[in-house]
N, C-alpha and C positions, 0 to 999 in steps of 0.2 A: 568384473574380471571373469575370464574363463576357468572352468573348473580344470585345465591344465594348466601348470604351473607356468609362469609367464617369468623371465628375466627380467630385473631388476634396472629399470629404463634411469638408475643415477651411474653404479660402476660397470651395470653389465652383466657381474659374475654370477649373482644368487639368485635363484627359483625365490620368487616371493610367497610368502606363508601369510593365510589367512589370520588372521588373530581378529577377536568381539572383545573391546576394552570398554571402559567406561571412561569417554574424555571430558576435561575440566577446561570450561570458557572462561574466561573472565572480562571482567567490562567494567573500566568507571569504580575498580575497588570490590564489585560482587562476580561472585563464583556464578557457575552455571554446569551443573554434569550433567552431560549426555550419555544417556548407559546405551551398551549395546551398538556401541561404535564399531564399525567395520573398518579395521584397516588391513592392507598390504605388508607386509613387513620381510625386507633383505635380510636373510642373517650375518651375510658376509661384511655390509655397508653400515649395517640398519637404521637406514631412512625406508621410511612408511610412504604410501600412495593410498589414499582414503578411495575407499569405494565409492562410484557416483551415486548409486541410488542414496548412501548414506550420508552423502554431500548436501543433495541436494534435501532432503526432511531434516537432518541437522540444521542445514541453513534457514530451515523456516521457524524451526520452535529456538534458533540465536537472536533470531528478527523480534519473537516475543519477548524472549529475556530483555533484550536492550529496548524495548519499548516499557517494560514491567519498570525497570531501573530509570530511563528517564522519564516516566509519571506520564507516560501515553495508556492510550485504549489499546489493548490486544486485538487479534485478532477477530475471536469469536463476541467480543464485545461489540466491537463493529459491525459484525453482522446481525447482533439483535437489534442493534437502534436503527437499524436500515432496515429489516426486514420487518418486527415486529411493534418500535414503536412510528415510524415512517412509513411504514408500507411500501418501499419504492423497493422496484428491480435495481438489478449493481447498474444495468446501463441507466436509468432511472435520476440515482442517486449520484450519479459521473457528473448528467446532465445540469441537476440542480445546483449541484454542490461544488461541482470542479472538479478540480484535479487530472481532466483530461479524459478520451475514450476508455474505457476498463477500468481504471484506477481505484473503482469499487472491490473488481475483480482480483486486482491485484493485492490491494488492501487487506481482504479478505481472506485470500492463497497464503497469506506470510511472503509474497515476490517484493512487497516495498512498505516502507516506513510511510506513516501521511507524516504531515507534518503538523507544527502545532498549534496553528491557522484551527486545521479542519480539525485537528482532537479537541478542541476548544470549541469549534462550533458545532460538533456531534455530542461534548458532555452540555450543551444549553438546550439543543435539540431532542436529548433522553429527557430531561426536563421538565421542560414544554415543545413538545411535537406540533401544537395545533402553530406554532413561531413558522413554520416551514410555510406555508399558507403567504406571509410575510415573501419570500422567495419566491415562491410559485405567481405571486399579482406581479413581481419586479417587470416579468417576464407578459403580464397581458398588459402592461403600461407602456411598454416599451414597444408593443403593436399597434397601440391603440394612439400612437405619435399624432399629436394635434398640429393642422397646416392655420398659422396666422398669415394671413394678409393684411398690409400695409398700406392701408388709404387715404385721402387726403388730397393735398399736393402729389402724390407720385404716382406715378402711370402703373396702377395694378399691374398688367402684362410683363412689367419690366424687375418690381420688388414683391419676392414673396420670402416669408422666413419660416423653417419648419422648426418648431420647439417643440421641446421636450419634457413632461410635466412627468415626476414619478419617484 
């Protein structure tokens, strides 16, 4: 918001007033305060317009809580087993792991929940790290595609079959 008083975008009438609250999430039965909320607030209507900047860090450390509560890895947990026990970059660990381009990144930002596929395969991966090794050959077997041919009776030129051992 502008440091001039801006009109209240529900009835119109009232200059909105800053007010720093401490707001209460809740999730699934558990609480979550967030101190140091920034809202807008109408005195005429009072309905509140939350701050962006506060929207958008509220909404990353809500993405924690609701991972803390349904028994995922937080954020910063994520990025130790990818960085420290894995050694792989976010695009890296995108590649190996899934989840699609950035979704490291994302992961890591508080921008998205994984899911609980990969919370499952990153708490085996904290682990045993060297499993990853496991993934990484998936991926040179899959290069390393063997061409049979089929001979005999049948006119080589005409049947060949490429299989896949891995």
């Amino acid at each position: 918001m502008n440091t001039k008083a801006e009109k209240c975008p529900i009835c119109g009438n009232g200059d909105l007033q800053k007010k720093i609250i401490t707001e209460t999430f809740e999730y699934k039965g558990k609480a979550f305060d967030y101190p140091n909320y920034i809202i807008y607030e109408c005195p005429e209507c009072g309905e509140a317009v939350v701050d962006k900047i506060t929207l958008k860090e509220s909404g990353r450390a809500i993405r924690d809580f609701y991972r803390e509560v349904d028994g995922l890895l937080v954020s910063s947990e994520i990025q130790r087993i990818r960085k420290f026990k894995l050694r792989l970059t976010q695009d890296q660990a995108s590649e190996l792991l899934g989840g699609g381009a950035k979704s490291f990144a994302r992961y890591e930002n508080n921008e998205v929940i994984q899911s609980m596929a990969l919370d499952n395969l990153l708490r085996l991966l904290d682990v045993a790290p060297h499993m990853l090794s496991v993934i990484q050959n998936k991926y040179k077997t899959l290069e390393s595609a063997m061409v049979i041919s089929i001979s005999g009776k049948y006119d080589l030129n005409q049947w060949k079959m490429v299989a896949n051992y891995g």
